[in-house]
C-alpha positions as CSV (number, residue, x, y, z in Angstrom):
1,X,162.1,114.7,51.0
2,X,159.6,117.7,52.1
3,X,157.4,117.5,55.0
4,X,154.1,118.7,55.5
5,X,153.1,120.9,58.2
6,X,149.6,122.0,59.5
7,X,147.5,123.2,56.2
8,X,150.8,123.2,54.5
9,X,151.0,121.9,50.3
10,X,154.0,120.6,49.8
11,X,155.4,118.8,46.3
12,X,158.3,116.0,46.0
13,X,159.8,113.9,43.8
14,X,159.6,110.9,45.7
15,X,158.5,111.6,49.1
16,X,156.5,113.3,51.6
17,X,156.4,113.2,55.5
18,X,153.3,114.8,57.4
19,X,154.5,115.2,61.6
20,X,151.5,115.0,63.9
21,X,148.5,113.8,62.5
22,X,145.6,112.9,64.9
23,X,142.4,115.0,64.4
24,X,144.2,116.2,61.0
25,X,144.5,113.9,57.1
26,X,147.7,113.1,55.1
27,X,146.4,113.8,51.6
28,X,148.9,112.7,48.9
29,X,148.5,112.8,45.3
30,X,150.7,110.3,43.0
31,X,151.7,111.5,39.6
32,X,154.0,110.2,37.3
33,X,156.6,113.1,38.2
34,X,155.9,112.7,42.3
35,X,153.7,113.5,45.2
36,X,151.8,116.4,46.0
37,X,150.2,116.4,49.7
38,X,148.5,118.9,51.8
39,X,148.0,118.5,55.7
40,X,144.3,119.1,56.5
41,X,144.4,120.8,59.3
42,X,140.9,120.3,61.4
43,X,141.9,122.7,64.1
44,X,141.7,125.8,61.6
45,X,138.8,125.4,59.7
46,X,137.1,122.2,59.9
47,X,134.9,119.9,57.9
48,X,133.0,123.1,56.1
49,X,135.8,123.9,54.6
50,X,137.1,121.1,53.1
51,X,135.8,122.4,49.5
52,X,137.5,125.8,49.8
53,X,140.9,123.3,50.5
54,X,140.8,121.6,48.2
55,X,140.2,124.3,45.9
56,X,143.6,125.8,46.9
57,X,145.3,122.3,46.6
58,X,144.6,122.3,42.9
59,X,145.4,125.4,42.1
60,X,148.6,125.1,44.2
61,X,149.6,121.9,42.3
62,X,148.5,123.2,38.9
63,X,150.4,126.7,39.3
64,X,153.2,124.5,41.1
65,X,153.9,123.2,37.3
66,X,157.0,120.6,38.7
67,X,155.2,117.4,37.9
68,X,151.6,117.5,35.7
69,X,149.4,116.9,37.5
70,X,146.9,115.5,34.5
71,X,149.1,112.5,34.7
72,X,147.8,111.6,37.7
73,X,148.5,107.9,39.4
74,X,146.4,107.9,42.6
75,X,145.1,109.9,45.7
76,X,145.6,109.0,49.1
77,X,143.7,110.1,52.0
78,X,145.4,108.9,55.9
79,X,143.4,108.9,59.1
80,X,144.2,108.2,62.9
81,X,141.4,105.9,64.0
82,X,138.5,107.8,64.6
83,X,140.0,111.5,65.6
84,X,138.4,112.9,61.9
85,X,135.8,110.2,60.7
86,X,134.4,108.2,62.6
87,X,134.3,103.9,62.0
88,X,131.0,103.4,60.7
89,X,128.8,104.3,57.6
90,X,128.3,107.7,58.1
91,X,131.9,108.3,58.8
92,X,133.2,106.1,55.9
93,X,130.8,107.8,53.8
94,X,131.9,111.7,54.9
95,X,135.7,110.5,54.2
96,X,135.2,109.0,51.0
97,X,133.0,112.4,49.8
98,X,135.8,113.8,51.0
99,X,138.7,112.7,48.8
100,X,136.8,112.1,46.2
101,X,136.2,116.1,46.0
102,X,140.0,116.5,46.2
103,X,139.9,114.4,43.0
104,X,137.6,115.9,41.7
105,X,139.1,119.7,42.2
106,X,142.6,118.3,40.7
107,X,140.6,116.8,37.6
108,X,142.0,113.3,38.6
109,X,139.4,110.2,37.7
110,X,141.6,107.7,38.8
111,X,142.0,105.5,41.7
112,X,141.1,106.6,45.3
113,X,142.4,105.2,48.4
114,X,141.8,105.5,52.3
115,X,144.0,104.3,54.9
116,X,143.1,104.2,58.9
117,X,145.7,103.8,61.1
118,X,144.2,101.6,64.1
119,X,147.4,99.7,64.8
120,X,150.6,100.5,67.2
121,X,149.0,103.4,68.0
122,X,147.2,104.7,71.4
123,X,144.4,106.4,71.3
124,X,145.3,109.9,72.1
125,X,148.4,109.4,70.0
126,X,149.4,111.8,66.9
127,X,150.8,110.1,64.2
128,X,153.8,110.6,62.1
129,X,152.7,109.5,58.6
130,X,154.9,109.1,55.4
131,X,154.8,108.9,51.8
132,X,157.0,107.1,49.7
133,X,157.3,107.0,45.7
134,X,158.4,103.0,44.7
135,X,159.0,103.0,41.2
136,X,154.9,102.9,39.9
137,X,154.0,101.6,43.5
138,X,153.5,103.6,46.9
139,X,154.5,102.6,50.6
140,X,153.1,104.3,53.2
141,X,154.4,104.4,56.6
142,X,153.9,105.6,60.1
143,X,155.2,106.0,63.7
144,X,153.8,107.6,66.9
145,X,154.7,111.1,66.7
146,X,155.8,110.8,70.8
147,X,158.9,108.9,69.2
148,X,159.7,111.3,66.6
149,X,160.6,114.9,66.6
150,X,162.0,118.1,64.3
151,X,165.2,118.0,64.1
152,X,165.9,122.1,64.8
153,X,169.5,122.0,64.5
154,X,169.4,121.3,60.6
155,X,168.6,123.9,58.1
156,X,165.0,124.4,57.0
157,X,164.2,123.7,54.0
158,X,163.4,126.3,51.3
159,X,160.5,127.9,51.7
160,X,160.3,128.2,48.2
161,X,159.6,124.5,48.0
162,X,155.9,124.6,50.4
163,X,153.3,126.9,50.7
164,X,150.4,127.9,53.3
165,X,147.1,127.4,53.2
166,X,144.9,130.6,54.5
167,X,143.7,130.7,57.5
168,X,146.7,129.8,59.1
169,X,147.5,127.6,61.5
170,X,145.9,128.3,65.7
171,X,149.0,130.2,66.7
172,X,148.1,132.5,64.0
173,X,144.9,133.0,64.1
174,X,142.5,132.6,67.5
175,X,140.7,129.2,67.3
176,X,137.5,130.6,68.9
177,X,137.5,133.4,65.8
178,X,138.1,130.5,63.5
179,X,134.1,130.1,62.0
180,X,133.6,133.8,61.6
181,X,137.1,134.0,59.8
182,X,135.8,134.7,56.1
183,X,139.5,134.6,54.2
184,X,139.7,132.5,51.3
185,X,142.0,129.3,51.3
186,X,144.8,130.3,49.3
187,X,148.6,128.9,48.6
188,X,151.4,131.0,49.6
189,X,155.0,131.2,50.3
190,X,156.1,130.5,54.0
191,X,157.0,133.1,56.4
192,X,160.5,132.8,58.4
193,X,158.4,132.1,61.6
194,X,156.6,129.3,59.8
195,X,159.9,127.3,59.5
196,X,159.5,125.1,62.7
197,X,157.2,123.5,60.4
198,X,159.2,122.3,57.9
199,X,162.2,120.6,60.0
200,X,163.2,117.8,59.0
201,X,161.7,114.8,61.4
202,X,163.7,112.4,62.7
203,X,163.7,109.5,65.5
204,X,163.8,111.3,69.4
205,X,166.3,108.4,70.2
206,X,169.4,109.4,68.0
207,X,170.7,105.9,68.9
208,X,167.6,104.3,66.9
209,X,166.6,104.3,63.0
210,X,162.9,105.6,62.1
211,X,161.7,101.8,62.2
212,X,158.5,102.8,60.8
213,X,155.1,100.8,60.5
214,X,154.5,99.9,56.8
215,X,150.7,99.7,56.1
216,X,149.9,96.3,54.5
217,X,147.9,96.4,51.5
218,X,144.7,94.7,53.0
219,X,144.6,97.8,55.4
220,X,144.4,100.3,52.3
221,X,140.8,100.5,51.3
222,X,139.7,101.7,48.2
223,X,136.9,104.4,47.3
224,X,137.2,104.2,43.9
């Protein structure tokens, strides 16, 4: 299990967890050797840079070398309502240009999927969204992030495992210098003060199990 922070590319075998997801995407790519994801972060970057990220993603996952990536299973793209594209044509139409460029960056001509969470959810709520490998099969999964947190008294995991996207995150780099900030999206290793990050996630109530939302298959739309 690896999780995902903001602009972060992660790879696992059979599962991914992204915390806090509201303006942001949960973009997961299915191979026959496991997931790659990578957070899209809107708050450093926005939708002008989408290219130049998923540029980065594919060469992350390609360098990465784990799992191929030219045996490629599906690509996943998760939203919270209407916090990154909005419910109507023009929306649907931006999001699906959207991970279909992704696809088209990793070289993948498969099967492209969206998925809006609209459902046990408020609507200034962040989302905690999930990624699980089932044999050939995925389930996705999801709670409010105000019921989960990072569990900071376990160990974080190797930053060997995750990379950055450039620029960074807003506590790195001021968000009102973000659109004249001209560095290239790039993957690198995490920095010891990025860990908070990459915490494991786990219910705020010890007392309770994650009890996740599963998304039903009639709520997963396909683009492609």
């Amino acid at each position: 299990m690896h999780y995902v922070g903001n602009n972060h590319v992660a790879f696992d075998t059979q599962s991914l967890g992204f915390p806090s997801i509201k303006g942001c995407q949960a973009v997961c790519f299915q191979v026959s050797g496991g997931l790659y994801g990578f957070h899209d972060y809107k708050g450093a970057g926005g939708a002008g840079v989408d290219g130049a990220k998923a540029q980065a993603f594919a060469a992350w996952a390609e360098q990465h070398g784990t799992a191929d990536i030219t045996a490629g299973v599906a690509l996943y793209g998760v939203i919270n309502q209407e916090h990154q594209y909005t419910h109507d044509a023009n929306g649907e139409q931006d999001w699906k240009a959207m991970l279909l460029g992704v696809a088209r960056e990793l070289g993948f001509d498969g099967p492209v999927y969206g998925v809006r969470v609209t459902s046990h959810v408020g609507k200034d709520d962040s989302l905690y969204v999930r990624f699980d490998r089932v044999q050939d099969a995925m389930r996705i999964s999801y709670k409010r992030w105000s019921k989960m947190e990072r569990d900071t008294t376990a160990d974080p995991l190797n930053p060997d495992q995750q990379a950055l996207l450039r620029p960074a995150k807003s506590s790195e780099v001021d968000p009102r210098s973000i659109t004249r900030d001209t560095r290239p999206y790039m993957a690198q290793s995490l920095k010891d003060y990025e860990y908070d990050d990459v915490y494991p996630v786990r219910r705020k109530d010890p007392g309770k199990a994650e009890n996740l939302n599963i998304v039903a298959s009639k709520k997963i739309t396909r683009f492609r």
